[in-house]
C-alpha positions as CSV (number, residue, x, y, z in Angstrom):
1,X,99.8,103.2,142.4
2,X,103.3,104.2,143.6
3,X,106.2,104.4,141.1
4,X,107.4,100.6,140.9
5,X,103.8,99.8,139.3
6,X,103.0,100.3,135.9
7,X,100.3,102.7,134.7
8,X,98.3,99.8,133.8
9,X,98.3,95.9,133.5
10,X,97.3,94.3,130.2
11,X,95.9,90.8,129.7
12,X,97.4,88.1,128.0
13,X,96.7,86.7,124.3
14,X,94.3,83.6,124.1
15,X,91.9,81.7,121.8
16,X,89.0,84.2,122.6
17,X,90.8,87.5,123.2
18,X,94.1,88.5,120.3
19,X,95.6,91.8,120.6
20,X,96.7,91.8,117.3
21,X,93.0,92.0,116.3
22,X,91.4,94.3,118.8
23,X,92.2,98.1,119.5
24,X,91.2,100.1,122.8
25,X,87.9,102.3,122.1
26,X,86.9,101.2,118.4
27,X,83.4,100.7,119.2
28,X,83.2,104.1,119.6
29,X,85.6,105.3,117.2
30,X,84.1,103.5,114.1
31,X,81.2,106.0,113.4
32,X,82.9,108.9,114.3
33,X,85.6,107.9,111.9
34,X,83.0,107.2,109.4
35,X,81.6,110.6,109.9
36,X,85.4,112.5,109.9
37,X,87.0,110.5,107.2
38,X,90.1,109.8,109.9
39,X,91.5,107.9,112.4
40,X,93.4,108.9,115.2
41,X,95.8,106.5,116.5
42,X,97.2,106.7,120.2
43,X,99.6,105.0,122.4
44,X,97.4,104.2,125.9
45,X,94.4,103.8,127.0
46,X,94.3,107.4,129.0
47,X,95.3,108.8,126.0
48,X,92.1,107.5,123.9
49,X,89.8,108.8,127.0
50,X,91.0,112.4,127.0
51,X,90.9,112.4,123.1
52,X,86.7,111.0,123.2
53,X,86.7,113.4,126.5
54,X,88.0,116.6,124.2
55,X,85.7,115.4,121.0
56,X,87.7,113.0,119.5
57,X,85.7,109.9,119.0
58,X,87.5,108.8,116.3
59,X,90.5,107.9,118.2
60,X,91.3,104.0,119.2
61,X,95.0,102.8,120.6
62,X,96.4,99.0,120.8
63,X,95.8,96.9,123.1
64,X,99.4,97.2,125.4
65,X,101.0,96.5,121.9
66,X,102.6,97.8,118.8
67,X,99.9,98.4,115.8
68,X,100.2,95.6,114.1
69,X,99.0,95.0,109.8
70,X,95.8,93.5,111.1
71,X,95.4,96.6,112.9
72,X,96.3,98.8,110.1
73,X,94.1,97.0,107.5
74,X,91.1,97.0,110.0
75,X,91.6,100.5,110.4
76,X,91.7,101.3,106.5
77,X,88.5,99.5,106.2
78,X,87.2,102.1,108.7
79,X,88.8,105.5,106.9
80,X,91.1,106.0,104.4
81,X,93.6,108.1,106.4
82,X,95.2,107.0,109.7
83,X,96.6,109.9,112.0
84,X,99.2,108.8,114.1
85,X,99.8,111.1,117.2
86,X,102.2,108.8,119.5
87,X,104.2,110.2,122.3
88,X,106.5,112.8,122.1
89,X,109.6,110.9,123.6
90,X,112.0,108.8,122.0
91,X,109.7,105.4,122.7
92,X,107.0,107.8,120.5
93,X,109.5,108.4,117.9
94,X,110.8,104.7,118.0
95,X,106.8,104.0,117.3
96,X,106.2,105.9,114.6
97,X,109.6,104.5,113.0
98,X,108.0,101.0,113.4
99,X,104.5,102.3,112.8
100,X,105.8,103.8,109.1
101,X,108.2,100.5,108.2
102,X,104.8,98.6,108.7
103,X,102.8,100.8,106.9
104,X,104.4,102.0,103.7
105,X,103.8,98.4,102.2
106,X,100.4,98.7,102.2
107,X,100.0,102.4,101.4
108,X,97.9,103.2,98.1
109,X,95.8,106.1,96.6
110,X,92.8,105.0,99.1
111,X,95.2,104.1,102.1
112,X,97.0,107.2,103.6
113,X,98.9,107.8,107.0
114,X,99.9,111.2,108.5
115,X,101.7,112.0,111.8
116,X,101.4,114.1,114.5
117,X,104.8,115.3,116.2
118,X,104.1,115.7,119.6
119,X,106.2,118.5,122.2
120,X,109.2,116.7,123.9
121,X,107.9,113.9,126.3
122,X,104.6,114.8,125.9
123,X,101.6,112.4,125.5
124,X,98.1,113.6,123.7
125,X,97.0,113.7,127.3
126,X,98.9,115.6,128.9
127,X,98.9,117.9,126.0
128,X,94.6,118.2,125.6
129,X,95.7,119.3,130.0
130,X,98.1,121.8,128.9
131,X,96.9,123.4,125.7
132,X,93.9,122.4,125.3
133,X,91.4,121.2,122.4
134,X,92.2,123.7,119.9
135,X,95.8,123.4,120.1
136,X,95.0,119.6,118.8
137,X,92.8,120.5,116.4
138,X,95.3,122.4,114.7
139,X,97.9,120.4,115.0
140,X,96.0,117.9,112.9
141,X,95.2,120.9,110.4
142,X,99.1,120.9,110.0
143,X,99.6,117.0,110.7
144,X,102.7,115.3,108.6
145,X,102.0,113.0,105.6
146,X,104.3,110.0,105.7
147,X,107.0,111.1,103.0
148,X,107.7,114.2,105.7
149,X,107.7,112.4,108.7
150,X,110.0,109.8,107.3
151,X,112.1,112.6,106.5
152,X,111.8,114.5,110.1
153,X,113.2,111.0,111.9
154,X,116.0,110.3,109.9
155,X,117.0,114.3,109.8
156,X,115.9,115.9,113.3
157,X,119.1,116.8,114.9
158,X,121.7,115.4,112.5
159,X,123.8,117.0,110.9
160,X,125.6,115.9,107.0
161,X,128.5,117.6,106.9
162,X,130.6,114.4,106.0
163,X,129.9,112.1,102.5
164,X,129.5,109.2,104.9
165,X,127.0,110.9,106.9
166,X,125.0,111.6,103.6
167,X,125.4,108.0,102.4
168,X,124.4,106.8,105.4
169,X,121.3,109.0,105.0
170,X,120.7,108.0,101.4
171,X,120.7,103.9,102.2
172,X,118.4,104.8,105.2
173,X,115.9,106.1,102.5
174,X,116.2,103.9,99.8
175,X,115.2,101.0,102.6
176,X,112.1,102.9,102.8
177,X,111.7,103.3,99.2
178,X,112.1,99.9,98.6
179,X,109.4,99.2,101.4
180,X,106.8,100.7,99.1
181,X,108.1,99.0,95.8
182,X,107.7,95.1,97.3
C-alpha cells in the first residue's frame, strides 16, 4: 500500500459495533481456548492469522485498540489464563505495561496472566516466518507470569547503583502492589 498508508484501517465505534466489547478472531478462538485452557492475546489482525495459520486457534487481538476490562473479563470467562505475546518493540512493551496496570485489579486464584517477551521489534508474525512453530511453542512453555514481567519492565536495562535509583524502583512497585490490594 506504499509507506504513507497504514497496514490497515479500522472502523469507527457505534450503537451496533463497540470495540471495547469485540476482539478480532474469537469465534474461533473460544473453543480452542476451551480445549487449551489459554488464551493468547495479540496486537493485529496479521498477527491472529499466522498464529490460527501455525495452530493457534486460541489466539484473538483488539479491535485497532488497547485491551480493555471488558475485554479481559470476557476473556477470563473463556479460560482462566491470558497469554499476552505483544510486539517486541517499545509500543509492545508500552502495551504490556498498560495491559498489566489493567489487569492486576482483577487478578485472582481462577484469573491468571502470563507474558511472552518477544525478540527486539519483532511481531508473533514475523517471528512464526523466521523461527517457526516450535520456537512459539516453547516460548509459551517458558512464558512470564505477571509478578516477573512486571519485574523485567521496570529492571531491563537499568541500572541501581544510586539510593534514588532504588527508591525510584521501590515506589514504581509498590504502585503495582497497591493495584492488586484495591
Amino acid at each position: 500500500l506504499g509507506e504513507g498508508m497504514p497496514k490497515y484501517l479500522n472502523s469507527p465505534e457505534s450503537l451496533v459495533f463497540k470495540k471495547s466489547e469485540v476482539l478480532y478472531g474469537e469465534d474461533i478462538a473460544t473453543g480452542a481456548a476451551y480445549q487449551k485452557k489459554r488464551i493468547i492475546i495479540v496486537e493485529g489482525y496479521l498477527d491472529v492469522i499466522a498464529m490460527h495459520k501455525a495452530g493457534f486457534l486460541e489466539t484473538v487481538a483488539a479491535l485497532g485498540t488497547a485491551v480493555t476490562k471488558e475485554h479481559l473479563n470476557k476473556l477470563w470467562r473463556i479460560s482462566d489464563e491470558l497469554i499476552f505475546c505483544l510486539d517486541g518493540d517499545s509500543a509492545g512493551r508500552r502495551a504490556m505495561q498498560k495491559a498489566i496496570i489493567l489487569l492486576l485489579p482483577l487478578l485472582t486464584n481462577a484469573r491468571k496472566a502470563s507474558f511472552l517477551i518477544l525478540p527486539n521489534k519483532m511481531d508473533p508474525d514475523e517471528l512464526l516466518d523466521k523461527y517457526g512453530k516450535d520456537y512459539l511453542e516453547k516460548m509459551i512453555e517458558n512464558r512470564l507470569p505477571t509478578s516477573e514481567m512486571i519485574w523485567h519492565l521496570e529492571t531491563e536495562e537499568k541500572k541501581f547503583a544510586t539510593p534514588e535509583s532504588k527508591a525510584e524502583l521501590e515506589a514504581k512497585l509498590e504502585e503495582y502492589t497497591n493495584l492488586l490490594v484495591n
